[in-house]
C-alpha positions, 0 to 999 in steps of 0.5 A, a space after each residue: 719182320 717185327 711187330 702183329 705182321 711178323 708173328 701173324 706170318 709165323 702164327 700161319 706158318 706153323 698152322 700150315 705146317 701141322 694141318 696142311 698136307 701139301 705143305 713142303 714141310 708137313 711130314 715134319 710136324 703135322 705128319 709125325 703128330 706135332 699139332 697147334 694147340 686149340 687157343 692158338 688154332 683158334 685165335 692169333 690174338 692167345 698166340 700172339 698174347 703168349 709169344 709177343 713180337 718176334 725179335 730180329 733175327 729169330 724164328 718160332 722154336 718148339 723146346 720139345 721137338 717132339 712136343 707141340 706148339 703150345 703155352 710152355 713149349 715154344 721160344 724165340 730162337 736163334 738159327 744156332 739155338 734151332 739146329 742145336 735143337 733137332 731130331 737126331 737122324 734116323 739110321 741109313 735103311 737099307 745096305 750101305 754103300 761097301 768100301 774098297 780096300 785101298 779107295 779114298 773115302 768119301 768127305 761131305 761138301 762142307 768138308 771139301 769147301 773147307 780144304 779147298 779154302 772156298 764156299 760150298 757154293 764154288 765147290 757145286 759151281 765146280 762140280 757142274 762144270 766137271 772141275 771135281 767130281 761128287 758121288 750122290 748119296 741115296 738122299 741126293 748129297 754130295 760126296 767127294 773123294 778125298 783124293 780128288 780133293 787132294 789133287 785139285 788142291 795141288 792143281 790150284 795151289 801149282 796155278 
């Protein structure tokens, strides 16, 4: 999506993203302070006129995650340069999780689709139909055991 159309939908994406409340992604941007500058909030064409067309492959990124969209502060960007460019988490609240002496901690999807030598998606297939078992986290992630992981290894590689 190249050319005025494609830097027109991103123009509105950001604009909805820091004014719209019911935005999906509000608390991200217009609910943490990120605001659109006043030119830009008022004409695609200085937004456009600043940022030109959007290369293939990339998106609108703020250089200053804290800061906001405006002259100085925004590139084209690449999915890597953008997940390079993220907040740092905010610490767990509340008590953590107690390990049990002697228990198999506990590894992230990505790590046993690693192991398993197959895609995070086959690893949730498997979850659902009861093939391995996950632990969710407060925020809904998916955490395996490492011994359970371990052993369908051995199953699969015995198959």
């Amino acid at each position: 999506m190249s050319g005025p159309c494609g830097a027109r939908s991103r123009w509105r994406s950001m604009k909805h993203r820091c004014l719209n409340p019911a935005n999906p992604n509000w608390k991200n941007y217009g609910g943490r302070g990120i605001r659109v500058c006043d030119e830009w909030l008022a004409s695609f064409d200085a937004f456009y006129a600043y940022v030109g067309d959007p290369p293939e492959g990339m998106s609108l990124d703020r250089i200053d995650n804290d800061g906001n969209y405006e002259p100085g502060n925004v590139r084209w960007a690449t999915m890597e340069q953008q997940l390079a460019n993220r907040r740092p988490r905010q610490p767990q609240t509340g008590p953590r999780p107690r390990r049990i002496p002697g228990e198999s901690p506990l590894i992230a999807i990505g790590a046993a689709a690693r192991l398993l030598a197959v895609s995070i998606g086959t690893v949730r297939n498997w979850d659902r139909r009861g093939k391995i078992t996950s632990i969710r986290t407060p925020s809904g992630q998916r955490r395996f055991y490492r011994t359970d992981v371990d052993a369908l290894m051995n199953r699969e590689s015995a198959a």
